[in-house]
C-alpha positions in Angstrom: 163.8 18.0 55.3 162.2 21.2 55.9 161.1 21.7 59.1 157.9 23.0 59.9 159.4 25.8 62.2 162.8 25.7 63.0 163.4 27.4 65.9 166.3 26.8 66.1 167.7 29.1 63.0 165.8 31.0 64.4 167.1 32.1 67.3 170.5 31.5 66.1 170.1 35.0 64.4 170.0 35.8 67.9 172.4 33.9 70.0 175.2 36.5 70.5 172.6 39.0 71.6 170.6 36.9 74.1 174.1 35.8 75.9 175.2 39.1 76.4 171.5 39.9 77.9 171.9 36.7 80.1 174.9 37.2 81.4 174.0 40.9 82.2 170.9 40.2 83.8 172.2 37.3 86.0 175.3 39.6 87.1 172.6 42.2 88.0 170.8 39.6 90.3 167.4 41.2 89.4 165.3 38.5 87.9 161.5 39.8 89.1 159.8 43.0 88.0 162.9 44.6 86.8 163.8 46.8 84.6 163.5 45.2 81.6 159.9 43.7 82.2 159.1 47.5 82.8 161.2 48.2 79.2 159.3 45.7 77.5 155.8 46.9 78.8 156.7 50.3 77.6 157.7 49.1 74.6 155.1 46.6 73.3 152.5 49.4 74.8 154.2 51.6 72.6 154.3 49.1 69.4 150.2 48.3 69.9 149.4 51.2 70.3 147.9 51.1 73.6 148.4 53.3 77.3 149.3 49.7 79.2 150.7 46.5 79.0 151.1 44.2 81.5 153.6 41.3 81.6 151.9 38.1 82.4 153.6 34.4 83.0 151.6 32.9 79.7 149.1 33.9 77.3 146.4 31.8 78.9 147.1 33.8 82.5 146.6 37.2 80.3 143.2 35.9 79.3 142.0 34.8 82.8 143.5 37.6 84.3 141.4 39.9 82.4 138.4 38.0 83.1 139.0 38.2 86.5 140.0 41.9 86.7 136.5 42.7 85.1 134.7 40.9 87.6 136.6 42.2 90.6 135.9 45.9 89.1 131.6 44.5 89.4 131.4 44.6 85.4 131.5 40.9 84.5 130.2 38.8 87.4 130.3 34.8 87.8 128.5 32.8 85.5 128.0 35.7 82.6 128.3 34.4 79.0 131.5 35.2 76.8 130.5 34.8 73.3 133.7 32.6 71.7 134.2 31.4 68.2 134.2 27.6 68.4 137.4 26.8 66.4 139.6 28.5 68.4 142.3 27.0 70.4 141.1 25.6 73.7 142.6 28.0 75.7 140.2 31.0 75.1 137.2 28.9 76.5 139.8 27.9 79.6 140.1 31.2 80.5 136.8 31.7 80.3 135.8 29.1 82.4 138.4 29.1 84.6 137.4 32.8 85.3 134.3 31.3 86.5 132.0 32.4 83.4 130.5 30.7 80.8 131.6 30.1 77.1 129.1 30.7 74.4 130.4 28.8 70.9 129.5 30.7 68.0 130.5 28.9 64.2 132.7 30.9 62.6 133.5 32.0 58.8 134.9 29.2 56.3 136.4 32.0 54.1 138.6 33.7 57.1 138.4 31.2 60.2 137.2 33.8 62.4 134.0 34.7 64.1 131.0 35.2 62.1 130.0 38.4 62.9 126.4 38.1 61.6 125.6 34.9 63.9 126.6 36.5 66.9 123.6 38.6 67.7 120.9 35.2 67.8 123.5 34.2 70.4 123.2 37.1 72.7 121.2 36.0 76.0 120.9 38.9 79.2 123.6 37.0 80.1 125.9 37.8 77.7 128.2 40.2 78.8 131.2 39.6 76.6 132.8 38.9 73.0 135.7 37.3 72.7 137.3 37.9 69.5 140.4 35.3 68.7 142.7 36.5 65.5 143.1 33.2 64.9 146.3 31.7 62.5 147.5 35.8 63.1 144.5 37.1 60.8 142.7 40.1 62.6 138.8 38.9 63.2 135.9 41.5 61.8 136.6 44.2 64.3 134.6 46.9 63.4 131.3 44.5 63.1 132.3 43.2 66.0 132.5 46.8 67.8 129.6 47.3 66.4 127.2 44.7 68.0 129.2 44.9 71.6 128.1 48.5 71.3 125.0 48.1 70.3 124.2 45.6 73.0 126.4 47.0 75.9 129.0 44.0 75.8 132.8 44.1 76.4 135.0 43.4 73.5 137.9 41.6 74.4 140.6 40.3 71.6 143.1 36.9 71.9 145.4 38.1 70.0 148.0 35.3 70.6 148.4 34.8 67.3 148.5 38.2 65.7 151.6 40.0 67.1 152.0 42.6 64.7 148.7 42.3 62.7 147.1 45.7 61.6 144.2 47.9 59.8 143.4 51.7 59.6 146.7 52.5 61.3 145.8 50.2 64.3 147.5 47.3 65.6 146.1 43.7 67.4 146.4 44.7 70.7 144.2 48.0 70.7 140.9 47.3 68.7 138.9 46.9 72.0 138.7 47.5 75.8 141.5 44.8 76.2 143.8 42.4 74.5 145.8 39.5 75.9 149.2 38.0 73.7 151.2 35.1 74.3 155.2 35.0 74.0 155.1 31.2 73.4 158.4 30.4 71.3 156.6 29.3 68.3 155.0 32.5 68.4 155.4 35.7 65.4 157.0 37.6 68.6 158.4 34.4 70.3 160.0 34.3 73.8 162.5 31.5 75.1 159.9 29.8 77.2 156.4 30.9 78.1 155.5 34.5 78.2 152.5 36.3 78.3 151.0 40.3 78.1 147.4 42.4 78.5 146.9 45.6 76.5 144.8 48.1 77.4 143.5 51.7 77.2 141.7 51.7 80.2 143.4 52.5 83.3 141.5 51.2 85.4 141.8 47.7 84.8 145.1 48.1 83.7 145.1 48.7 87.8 143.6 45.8 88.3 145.5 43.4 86.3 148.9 44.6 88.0 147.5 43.9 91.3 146.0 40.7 90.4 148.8 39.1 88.6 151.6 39.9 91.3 149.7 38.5 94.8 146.7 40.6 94.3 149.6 43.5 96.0 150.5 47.0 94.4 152.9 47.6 97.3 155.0 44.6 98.7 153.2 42.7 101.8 149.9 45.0 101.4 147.4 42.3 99.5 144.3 44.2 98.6 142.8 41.8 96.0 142.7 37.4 96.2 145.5 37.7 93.2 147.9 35.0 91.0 151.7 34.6 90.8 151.7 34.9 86.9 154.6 37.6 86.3 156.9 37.5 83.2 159.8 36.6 83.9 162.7 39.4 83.6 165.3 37.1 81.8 162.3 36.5 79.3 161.2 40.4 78.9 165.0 41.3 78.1 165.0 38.3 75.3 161.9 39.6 74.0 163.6 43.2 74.0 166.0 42.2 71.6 163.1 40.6 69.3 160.9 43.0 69.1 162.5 46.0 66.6 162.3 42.8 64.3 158.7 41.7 64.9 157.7 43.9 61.3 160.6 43.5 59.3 159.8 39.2 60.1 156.0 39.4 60.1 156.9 40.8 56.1 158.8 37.7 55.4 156.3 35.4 56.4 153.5 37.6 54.2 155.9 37.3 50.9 156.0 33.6 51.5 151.7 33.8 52.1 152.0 35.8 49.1 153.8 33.3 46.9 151.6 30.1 48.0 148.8 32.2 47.4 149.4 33.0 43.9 151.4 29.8 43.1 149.9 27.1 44.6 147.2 25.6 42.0 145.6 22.3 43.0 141.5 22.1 42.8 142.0 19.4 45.6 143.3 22.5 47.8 141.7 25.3 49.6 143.9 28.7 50.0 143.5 31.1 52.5 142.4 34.6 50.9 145.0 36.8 51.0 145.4 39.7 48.8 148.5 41.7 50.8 146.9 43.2 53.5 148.2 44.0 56.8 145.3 42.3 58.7 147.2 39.2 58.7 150.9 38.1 59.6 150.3 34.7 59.1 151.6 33.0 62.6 150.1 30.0 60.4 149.5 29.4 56.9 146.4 26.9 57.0 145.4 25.0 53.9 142.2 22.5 54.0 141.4 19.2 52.0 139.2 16.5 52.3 142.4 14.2 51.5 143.9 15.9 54.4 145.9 12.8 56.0 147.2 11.1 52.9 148.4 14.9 51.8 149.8 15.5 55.1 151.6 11.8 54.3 152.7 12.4 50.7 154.7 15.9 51.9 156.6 13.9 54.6 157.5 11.4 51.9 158.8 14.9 50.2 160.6 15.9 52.6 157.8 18.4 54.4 156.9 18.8 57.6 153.1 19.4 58.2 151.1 20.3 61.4 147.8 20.3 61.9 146.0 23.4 64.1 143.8 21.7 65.5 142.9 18.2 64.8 140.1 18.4 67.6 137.7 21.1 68.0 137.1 22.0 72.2 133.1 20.8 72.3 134.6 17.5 71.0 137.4 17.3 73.7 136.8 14.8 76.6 137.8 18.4 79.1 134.4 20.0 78.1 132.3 16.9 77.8 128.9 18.7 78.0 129.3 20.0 74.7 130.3 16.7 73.1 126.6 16.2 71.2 126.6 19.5 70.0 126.9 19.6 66.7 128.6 22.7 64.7 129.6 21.4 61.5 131.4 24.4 60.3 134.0 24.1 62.9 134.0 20.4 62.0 134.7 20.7 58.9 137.3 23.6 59.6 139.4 21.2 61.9 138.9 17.7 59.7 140.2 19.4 57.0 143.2 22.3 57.9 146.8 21.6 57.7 149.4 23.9 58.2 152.6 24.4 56.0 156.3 26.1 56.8 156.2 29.3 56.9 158.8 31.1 58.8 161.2 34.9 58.2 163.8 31.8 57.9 162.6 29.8 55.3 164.5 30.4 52.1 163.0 31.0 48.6 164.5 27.7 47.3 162.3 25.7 50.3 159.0 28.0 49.5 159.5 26.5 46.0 159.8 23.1 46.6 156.5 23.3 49.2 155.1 25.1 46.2 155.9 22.6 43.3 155.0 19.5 45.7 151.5 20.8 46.2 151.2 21.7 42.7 152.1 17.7 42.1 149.8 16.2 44.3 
């Protein structure tokens, strides 16, 4: 069987390493805001590119932390619209809500999954005080059309970027294409941590400010609370396991674009669509997403071959029973999108003998 991700193997590449950090960190009885939180901040900072990064406790707290920084700095204020792209993951329109805004859902682009930059501007309200752009499956969105409207129209530009550890264009990296970034540390993740984990880039210093206050108490010196913050800190046993990880992050992110490259080129079925990848560094493929109308029986027939499948995500948010308001709206795009993907192994542990046999079962369908 090959697994969709085996974790696993994995972090077996790792095991020696991320005992001897254990054991050092619990004999040095420091497991909050310690030194190797501060290590990994400077590092990741370093590695996107940006002047901050902030540990958070998840992903999700990275996003609503940001939200909530801007509006305790008076530049995003309850009920403001966030323009969204529709497919993404439920989480960016939880931390938009749950910030106390509103989510605008935009369709996005069939060829690249990510927002449509040219149907963003007949969504722009004076409400609209925000884009948030999702790299979603770890492809960068259209940045610098993106930049370009929030500009034009005085919005922030923010960028989930949980899926795009590592992804880059004109010498940049996800993390540090707009005012601020948030990443999740999830295990399945490009740059995956042993349990939940989460991080904020930024340039700007003030809310990099803010965000430290705000995740740890709303305190910058112990017992002195000058904000109403959150407890969402990451964890020091998790920072020093994502130390040892992250010198790798590249070297794996190439693995899993060789493999991208080789279904790419070699996969030739008309009842399959391929993403469109021609060896940039725009995408580090935290998923490699196929669509077809046969999706189930497909998904079906490659278990029955040994394949493990997943599907990202079966149920688009303005269907889910959580945001019930949008349930009669219709976008078919983002129908169609999450009726159709499937996602295949694709892993810096997969070996070329199991890329061949995904390849040559597609090919046979």
């Amino acid at each position: 069987m090959i697994r969709f991700l085996d974790l696993q193997k994995i972090n077996a590449g790792y095991e020696q390493a991320l005992r001897q950090k254990f054991d050092e960190t619990l004999q040095k009885g420091w497991f909050i805001l310690g030194d190797e939180v501060k290590r990994f901040e400077s590092g990741f900072a370093a590695y996107c590119g940006t002047r901050y990064c902030i540990g958070t406790g998840t992903g999700l707290d990275a996003l609503v932390l940001i939200f909530k920084a801007y509006i305790e700095l008076g530049k995003l204020k309850p009920g403001d619209e966030v323009i969204v792209p529709a497919n993404t993951f439920i989480a960016s329109m939880l931390a938009i809500e749950q910030a106390g805004l509103k989510s605008v859902l935009v369709e996005p682009d069939l060829t690249s999954y990510n927002l449509d930059p040219t149907l963003v501007p007949a969504k722009i309200t004076a409400k609209t005080k925000a884009i948030l752009a999702v790299h979603l499956y770890g492809k960068l969105a259209p940045m610098h059309a993106l930049r370009d409207i929030a500009k034009k129209y005085d919005l922030l530009l923010i960028e989930d970027a949980a899926q795009a550890h590592g992804a880059g264009f004109d010498g940049r990296k996800a993390g540090n294409f707009a005012h601020a970034a948030a990443f999740s540390f999830y295990p399945a993740k490009n740059l995956g941590a042993l349990g939940d984990a989460g991080a904020v880039t930024t340039n700007d210093s003030e809310l990099a400010s803010a965000i430290f206050r705000m995740h740890n108490y709303g305190s910058e010196k112990k017992y002195v609370h000058v904000a109403k913050g959150v407890n969402s800190r990451l964890d020091e046993i998790q920072a020093a396991f994502l130390n040892i990880k992250l010198p790798n992050l590249d070297s794996d992110n190439q693995l899993r674009q060789k493999i991208a490259s080789r279904y790419v080129s070699e996969i030739k079925n008309p009842k399959i669509a391929l993403p469109i990848y021609k060896g940039s560094p725009d995408h580090v493929f935290h998923l490699f997403v196929i669509r077809s109308e046969e999706r189930e029986a497909l998904r079906a027939y490659l278990l029955d071959n040994g394949i493990e499948t997943q599907i990202h995500y079966p149920i688009p948010p303005h269907k889910q029973s959580a945001f019930e308001e949008w349930n009669d709206i219709a976008l078919p795009i983002t129908e169609k999108i999450h009726a159709e993907v499937l996602s295949l192994p694709i892993s810096p542990v997969m070996t070329d003998a199991e890329v061949t046999q995904v390849i040559e079962a597609l090919n046979a369908w």
